[in-house]
C-alpha positions in Angstrom: 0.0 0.0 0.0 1.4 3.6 -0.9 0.3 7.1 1.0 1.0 10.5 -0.7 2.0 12.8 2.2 -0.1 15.6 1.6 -1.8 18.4 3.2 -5.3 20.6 3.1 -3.5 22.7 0.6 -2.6 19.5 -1.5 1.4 20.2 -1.3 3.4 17.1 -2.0 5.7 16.3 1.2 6.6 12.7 0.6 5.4 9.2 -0.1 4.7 6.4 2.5 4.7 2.5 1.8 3.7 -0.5 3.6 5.5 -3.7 2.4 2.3 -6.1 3.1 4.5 -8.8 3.3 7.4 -7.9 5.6 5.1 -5.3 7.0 8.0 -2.9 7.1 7.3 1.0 6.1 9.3 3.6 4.4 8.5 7.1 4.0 10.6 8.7 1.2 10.2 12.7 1.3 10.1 15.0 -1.9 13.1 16.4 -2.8 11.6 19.6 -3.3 10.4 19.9 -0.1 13.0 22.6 2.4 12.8 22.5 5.8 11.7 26.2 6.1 7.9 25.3 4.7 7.7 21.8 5.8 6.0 20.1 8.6 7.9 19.4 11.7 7.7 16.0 12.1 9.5 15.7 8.6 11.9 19.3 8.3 13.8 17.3 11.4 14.7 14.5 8.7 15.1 17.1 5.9 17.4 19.1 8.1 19.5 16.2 8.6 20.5 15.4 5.6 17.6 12.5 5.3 15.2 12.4 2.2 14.5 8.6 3.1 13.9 7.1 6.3 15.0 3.8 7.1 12.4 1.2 8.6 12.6 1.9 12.1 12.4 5.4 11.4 9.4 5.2 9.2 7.6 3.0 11.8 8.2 6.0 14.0 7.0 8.5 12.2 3.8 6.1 11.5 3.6 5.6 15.1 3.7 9.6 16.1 0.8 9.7 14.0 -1.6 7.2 15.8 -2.8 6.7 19.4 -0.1 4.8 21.3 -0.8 1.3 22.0 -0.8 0.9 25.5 -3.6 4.2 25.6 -5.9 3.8 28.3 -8.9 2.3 27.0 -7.4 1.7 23.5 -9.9 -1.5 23.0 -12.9 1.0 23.1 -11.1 2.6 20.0 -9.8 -0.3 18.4 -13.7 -1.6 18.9 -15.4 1.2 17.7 -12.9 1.0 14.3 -13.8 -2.6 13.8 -10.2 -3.8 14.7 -10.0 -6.6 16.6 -6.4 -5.8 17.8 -3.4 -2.2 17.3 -2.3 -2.7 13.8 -0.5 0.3 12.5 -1.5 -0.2 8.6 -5.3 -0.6 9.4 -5.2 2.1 11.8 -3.5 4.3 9.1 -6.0 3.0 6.6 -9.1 4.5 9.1 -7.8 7.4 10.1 -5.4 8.6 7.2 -3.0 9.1 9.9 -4.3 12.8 11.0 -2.5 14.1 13.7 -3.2 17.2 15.9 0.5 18.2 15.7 0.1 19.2 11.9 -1.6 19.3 9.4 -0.7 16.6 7.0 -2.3 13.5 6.2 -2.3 10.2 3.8 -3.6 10.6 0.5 -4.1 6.2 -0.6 -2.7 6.3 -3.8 -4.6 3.2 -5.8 -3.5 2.0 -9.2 
């Protein structure tokens, strides 16, 4: 599965993929992107010298965008979703990983 990073104004900040089968993510972020006019949770990367994040950093950033795991009454959530147990790609999938800390989002991109 592959996520355009995007925001309300439609501005291109990356793409995010889920290998289904190794269930690993990687976030790759656009090149034309500067860390002056992009999102926090990515202009760290960019500032760094990182256009595309390993695994465990993907997983990361997927992570900071979703309620943690071990959130009180998380089954109530997980429940009202439909999911029987925390899985990062269907929670992504429901919630387009919104977060209050910015304003970006996942765009599904579908061939």
């Amino acid at each position: 599965m592959q996520y355009r990073v995007t925001n309300r104004g439609g501005l291109d900040f990356g793409l995010l993929s889920l290998d289904e089968q190794s269930g690993t993510w990687s976030l790759r972020i656009n090149p034309e992107c500067n860390w002056e006019n992009t999102p926090l949770s990515l202009a760290i990367y960019i500032k760094s010298g990182i256009r595309e994040l390993n695994a465990q950093q993907s997983l990361s950033w997927v992570r900071d965008r979703l309620l943690p795991p071990n959130r009180q009454n998380i089954y109530y959530v997980l429940n009202g979703l439909d999911l029987e147990q925390y899985d990062e790609a269907a929670l992504i999938a429901h919630t387009r990983g919104v977060s209050p800390n910015d304003d970006l989002y996942l765009e599904p991109i579908t061939s």
